[in-house]
C-alpha positions in Angstrom: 45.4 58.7 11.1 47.8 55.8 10.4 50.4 57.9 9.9 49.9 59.6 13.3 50.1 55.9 14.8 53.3 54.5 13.0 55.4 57.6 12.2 57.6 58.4 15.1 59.0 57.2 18.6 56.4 55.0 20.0 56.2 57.4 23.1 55.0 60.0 21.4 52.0 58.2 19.6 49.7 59.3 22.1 49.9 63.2 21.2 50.5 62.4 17.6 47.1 60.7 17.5 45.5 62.9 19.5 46.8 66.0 17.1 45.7 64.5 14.7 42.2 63.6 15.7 41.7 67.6 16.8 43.3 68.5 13.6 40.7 66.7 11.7 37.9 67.6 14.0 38.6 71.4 14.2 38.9 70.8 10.3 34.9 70.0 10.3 34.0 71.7 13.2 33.9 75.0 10.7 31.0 72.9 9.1 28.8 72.4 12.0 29.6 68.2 10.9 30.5 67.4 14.6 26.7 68.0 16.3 25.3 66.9 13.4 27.8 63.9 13.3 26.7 63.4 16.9 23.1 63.7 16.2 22.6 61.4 14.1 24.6 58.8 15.8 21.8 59.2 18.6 19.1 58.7 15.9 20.2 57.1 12.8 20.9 53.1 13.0 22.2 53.3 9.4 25.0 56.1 10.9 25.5 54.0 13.8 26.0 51.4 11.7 28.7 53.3 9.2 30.6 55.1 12.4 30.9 51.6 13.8 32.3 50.2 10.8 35.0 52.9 10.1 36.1 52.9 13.7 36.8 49.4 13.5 38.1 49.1 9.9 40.1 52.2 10.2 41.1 53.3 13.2 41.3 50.1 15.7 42.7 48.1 13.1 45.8 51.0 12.6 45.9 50.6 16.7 46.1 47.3 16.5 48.6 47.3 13.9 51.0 50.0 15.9 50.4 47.9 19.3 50.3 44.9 18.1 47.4 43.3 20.3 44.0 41.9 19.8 42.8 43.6 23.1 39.5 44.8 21.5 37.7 46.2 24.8 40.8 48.2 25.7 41.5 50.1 22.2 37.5 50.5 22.6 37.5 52.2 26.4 40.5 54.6 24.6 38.5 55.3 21.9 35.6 56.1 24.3 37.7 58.6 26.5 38.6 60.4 23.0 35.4 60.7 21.7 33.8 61.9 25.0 36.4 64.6 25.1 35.6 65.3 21.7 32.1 65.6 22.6 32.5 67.2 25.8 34.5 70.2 24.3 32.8 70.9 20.5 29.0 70.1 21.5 28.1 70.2 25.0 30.8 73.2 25.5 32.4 71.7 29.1 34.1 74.1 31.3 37.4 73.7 31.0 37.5 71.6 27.9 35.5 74.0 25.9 38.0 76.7 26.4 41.0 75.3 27.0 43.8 75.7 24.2 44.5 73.2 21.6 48.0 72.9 22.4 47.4 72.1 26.3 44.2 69.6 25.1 46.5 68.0 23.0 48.7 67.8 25.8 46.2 66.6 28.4 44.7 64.1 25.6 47.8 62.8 24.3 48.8 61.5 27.7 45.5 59.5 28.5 45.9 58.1 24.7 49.6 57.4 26.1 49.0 55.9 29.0 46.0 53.6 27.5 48.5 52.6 24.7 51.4 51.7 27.6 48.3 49.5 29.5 47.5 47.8 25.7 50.9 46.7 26.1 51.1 45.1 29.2 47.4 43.6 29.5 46.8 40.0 28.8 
């Protein structure tokens, strides 16, 4: 995922990330590891626990590190609208999400990550 953050024009991070994060998901989707990823978030402390730890560690620390900012809250509300999309197209199966392409969510996704990056930028 880091690479998808620092490898390229800045202005194209957005549907970098955002390829990369369906890339991966699709990846385990063929496992069934996204409900059950989601399920046990709802119900496990201990997953809660781990999830919130890499999401920190991992991914808004590469954020931070491509951004350069400290703004904790708004890297979290971006990685809120990514994982409700996530969730709204691979488990609760949203019309249009559910069967739109890959290349046009990537698209759609990659510009709200964009757009969230560009206000990262000129908050605070």
């Amino acid at each position: 995922m880091t690479a998808a953050l620092v490898e390229g024009p800045p202005e194209e991070t957005g549907h970098r990330l955002a390829a990369t994060i369906l890339n991966t998901w699709e990846q385990a989707a063929t496992a069934g590891t996204p409900e059950t990823l989601f399920n046990l978030l709802l119900q496990d402390s201990a997953t809660q626990q781990t999830f919130a730890n890499y999401v920190e560690n991992q991914i808004m620390a590469s954020i931070k590190e491509q951004v350069g900012t400290d703004l904790d809250l708004a890297i979290e509300l971006m990685l809120s609208a990514i994982l409700g999309v996530l969730l709204s197209r691979y488990v609760v199966k949203l019309e249009p999400l559910a069967s739109m392409s890959r290349e046009d969510l990537i698209a759609v996704l990659g510009t709200v990550i964009q757009r969230l990056l560009g206000q990262l930028e000129t908050v605070g």
